[in-house]
C-alpha positions in Angstrom: 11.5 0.9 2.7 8.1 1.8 4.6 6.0 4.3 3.6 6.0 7.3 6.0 2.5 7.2 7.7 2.3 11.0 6.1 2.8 10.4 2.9 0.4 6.8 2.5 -2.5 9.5 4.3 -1.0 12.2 1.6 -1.5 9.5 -1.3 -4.8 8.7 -0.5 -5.9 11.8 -0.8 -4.6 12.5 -4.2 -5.3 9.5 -5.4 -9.2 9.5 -4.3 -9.4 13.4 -5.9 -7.9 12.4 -9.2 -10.3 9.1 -9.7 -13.7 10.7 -8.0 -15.8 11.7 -11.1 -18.6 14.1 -11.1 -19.9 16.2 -8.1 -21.5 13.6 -6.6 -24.5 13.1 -8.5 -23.7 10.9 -10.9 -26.5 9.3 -13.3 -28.9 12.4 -13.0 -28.0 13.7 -16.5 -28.8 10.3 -18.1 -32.7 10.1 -17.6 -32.6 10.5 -21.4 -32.8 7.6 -23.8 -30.1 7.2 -26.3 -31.5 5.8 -30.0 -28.0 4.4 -30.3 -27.5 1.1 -29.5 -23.5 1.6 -28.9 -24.2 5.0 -26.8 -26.6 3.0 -24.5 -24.4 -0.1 -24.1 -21.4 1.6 -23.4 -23.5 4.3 -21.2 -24.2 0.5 -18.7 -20.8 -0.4 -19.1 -19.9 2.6 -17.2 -22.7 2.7 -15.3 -21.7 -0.8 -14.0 -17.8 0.6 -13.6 -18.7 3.9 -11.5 -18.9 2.3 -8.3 -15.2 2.0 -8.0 -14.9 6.0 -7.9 -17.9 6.8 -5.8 -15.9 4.7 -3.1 -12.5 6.1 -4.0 -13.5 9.5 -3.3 -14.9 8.5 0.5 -11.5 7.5 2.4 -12.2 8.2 6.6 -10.8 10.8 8.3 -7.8 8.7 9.0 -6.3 10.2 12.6 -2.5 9.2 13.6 -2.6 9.9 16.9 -4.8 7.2 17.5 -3.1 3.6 15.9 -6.0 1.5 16.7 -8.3 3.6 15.4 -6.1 4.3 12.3 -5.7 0.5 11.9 -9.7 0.1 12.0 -10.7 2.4 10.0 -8.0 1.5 7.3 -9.1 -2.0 7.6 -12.9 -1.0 7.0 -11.5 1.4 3.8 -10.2 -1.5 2.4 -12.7 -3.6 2.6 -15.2 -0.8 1.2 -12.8 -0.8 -1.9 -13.0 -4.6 -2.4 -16.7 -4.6 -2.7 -16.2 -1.7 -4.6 -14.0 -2.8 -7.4 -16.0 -6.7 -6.8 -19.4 -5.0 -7.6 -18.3 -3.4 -10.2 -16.7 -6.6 -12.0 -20.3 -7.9 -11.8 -22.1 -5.3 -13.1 -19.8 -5.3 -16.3 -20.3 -9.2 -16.5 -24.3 -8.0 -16.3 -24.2 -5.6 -19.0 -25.0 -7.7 -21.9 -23.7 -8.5 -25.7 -22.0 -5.6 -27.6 -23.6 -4.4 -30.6 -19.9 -3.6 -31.4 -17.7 -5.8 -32.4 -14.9 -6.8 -29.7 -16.8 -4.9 -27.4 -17.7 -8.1 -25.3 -13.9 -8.8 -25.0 -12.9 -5.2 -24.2 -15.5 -4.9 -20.7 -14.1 -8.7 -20.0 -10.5 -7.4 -19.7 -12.3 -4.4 -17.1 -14.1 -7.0 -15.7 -11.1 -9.4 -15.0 -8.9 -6.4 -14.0 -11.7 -4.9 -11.4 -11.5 -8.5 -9.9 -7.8 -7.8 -10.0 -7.6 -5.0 -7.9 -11.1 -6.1 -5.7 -8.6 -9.1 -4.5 -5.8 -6.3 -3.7 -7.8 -4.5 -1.3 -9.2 -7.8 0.1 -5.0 -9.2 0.9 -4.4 -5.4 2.0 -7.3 -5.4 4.4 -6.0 -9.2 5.5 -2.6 -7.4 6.5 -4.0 -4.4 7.9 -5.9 -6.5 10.3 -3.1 -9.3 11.3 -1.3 -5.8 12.4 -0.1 -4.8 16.2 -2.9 -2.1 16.8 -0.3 -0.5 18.8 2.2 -0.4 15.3 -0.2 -0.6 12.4 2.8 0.6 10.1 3.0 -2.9 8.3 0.0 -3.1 7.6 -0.6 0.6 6.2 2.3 -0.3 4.2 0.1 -3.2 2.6 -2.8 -0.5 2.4 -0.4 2.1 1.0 0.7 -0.1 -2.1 -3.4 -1.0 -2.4 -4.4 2.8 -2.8 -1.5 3.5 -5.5 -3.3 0.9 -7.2 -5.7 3.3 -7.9 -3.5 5.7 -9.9 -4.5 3.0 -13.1 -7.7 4.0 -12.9 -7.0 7.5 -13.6 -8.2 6.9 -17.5 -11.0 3.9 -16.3 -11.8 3.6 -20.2 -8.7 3.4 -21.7 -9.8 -0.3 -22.8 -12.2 1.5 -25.4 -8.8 2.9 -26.9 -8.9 0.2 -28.9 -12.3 -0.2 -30.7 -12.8 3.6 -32.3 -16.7 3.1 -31.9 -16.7 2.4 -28.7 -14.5 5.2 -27.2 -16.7 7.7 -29.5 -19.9 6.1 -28.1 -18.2 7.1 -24.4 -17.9 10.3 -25.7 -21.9 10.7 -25.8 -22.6 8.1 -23.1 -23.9 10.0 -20.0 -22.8 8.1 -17.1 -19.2 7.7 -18.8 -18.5 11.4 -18.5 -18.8 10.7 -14.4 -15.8 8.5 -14.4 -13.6 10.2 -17.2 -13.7 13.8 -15.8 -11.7 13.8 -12.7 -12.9 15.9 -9.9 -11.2 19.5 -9.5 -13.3 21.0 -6.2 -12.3 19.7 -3.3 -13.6 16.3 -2.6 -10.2 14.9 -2.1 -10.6 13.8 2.3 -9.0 15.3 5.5 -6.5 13.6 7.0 -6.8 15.2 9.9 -2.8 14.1 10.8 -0.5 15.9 12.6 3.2 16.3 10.9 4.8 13.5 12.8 8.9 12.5 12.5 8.5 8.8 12.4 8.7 6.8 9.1 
């Protein structure tokens, strides 16, 4: 069953306010050097990985009432996500080796998985495009199930779950504390949609 064009605008919303991190100044509590080598990797792992949630948190001002517009912008939101999540996957490949063991597996798996999702939003931005501008509901649908993609980046460094050192080296890193504490003011967009009946 579609998504009602209220609830994907709804979800992206949501989504974008629970994976923003920061206030939108990220990095400027990280002019500091760290003298440990794990604190300072991990603090360019996630330095690499924030780009994915300074996009999340910009969705358009996505307007119903007018579908070719809705379709564009949607199209261009997509595409800003894909070279989000893209640029990010190359950053962690650019990090470096781990002076922790298994920490060069652990940012390939985010890197792999940021591909992942960059080719999501890439197919979902495909569909949006191929859409009737008149009826853009397919391919919102396609964009719909690309935003709730998002939801599993809620806990970004839940890799680090699995090496102790590193996930207690993301506890002093800096730049990881911009994409672990979700945002609670109100960054989330305006849809600027009226309540409409069609589904």
């Amino acid at each position: 069953m579609r998504l009602s064009l209220v609830a994907l605008l709804a979800t992206a919303a949501l989504v974008a306010g629970c994976t923003s991190g920061g206030s939108g100044s990220p990095g400027t509590s990280s002019t500091a050097p760290t003298a440990d080598p794990a604190v300072a990797y991990v603090d360019k792992v996630c330095a690499a990985a924030s780009g994915f949630a300074n996009a999340a948190k910009t969705p358009p001002k996505l307007d119903a009432t007018d579908p070719a517009k809705l379709k564009a912008d949607m199209s261009a939101y997509m595409g800003q996500l894909a070279d989000a999540f893209a640029k990010s996957a190359a950053g962690l490949r650019a990090v470096g080796p781990s002076p922790v063991a298994g920490g060069d597996e652990q940012v390939a798996k985010m890197a792999g998985t940021f591909d992942e999702v960059a080719k999501v939003f890439t197919d979902a931005k495909a569909k949006v495009e191929q859409a009737d501008a008149a009826d853009p509901s397919g391919g919102l649908q396609a964009a719909g199930e690309a935003i709730a993609k998002l939801t599993e980046f809620a806990e970004p460094l839940k890799d680090f779950q699995a090496s102790p050192e590193l996930l207690a080296a993301a506890e002093k890193a800096p730049k990881c504390q911009s994409i672990r504490d979700p945002a609670t003011t109100g960054d989330a967009p305006t849809s600027g949609v009226a309540p409409t009946t069609t589904s």
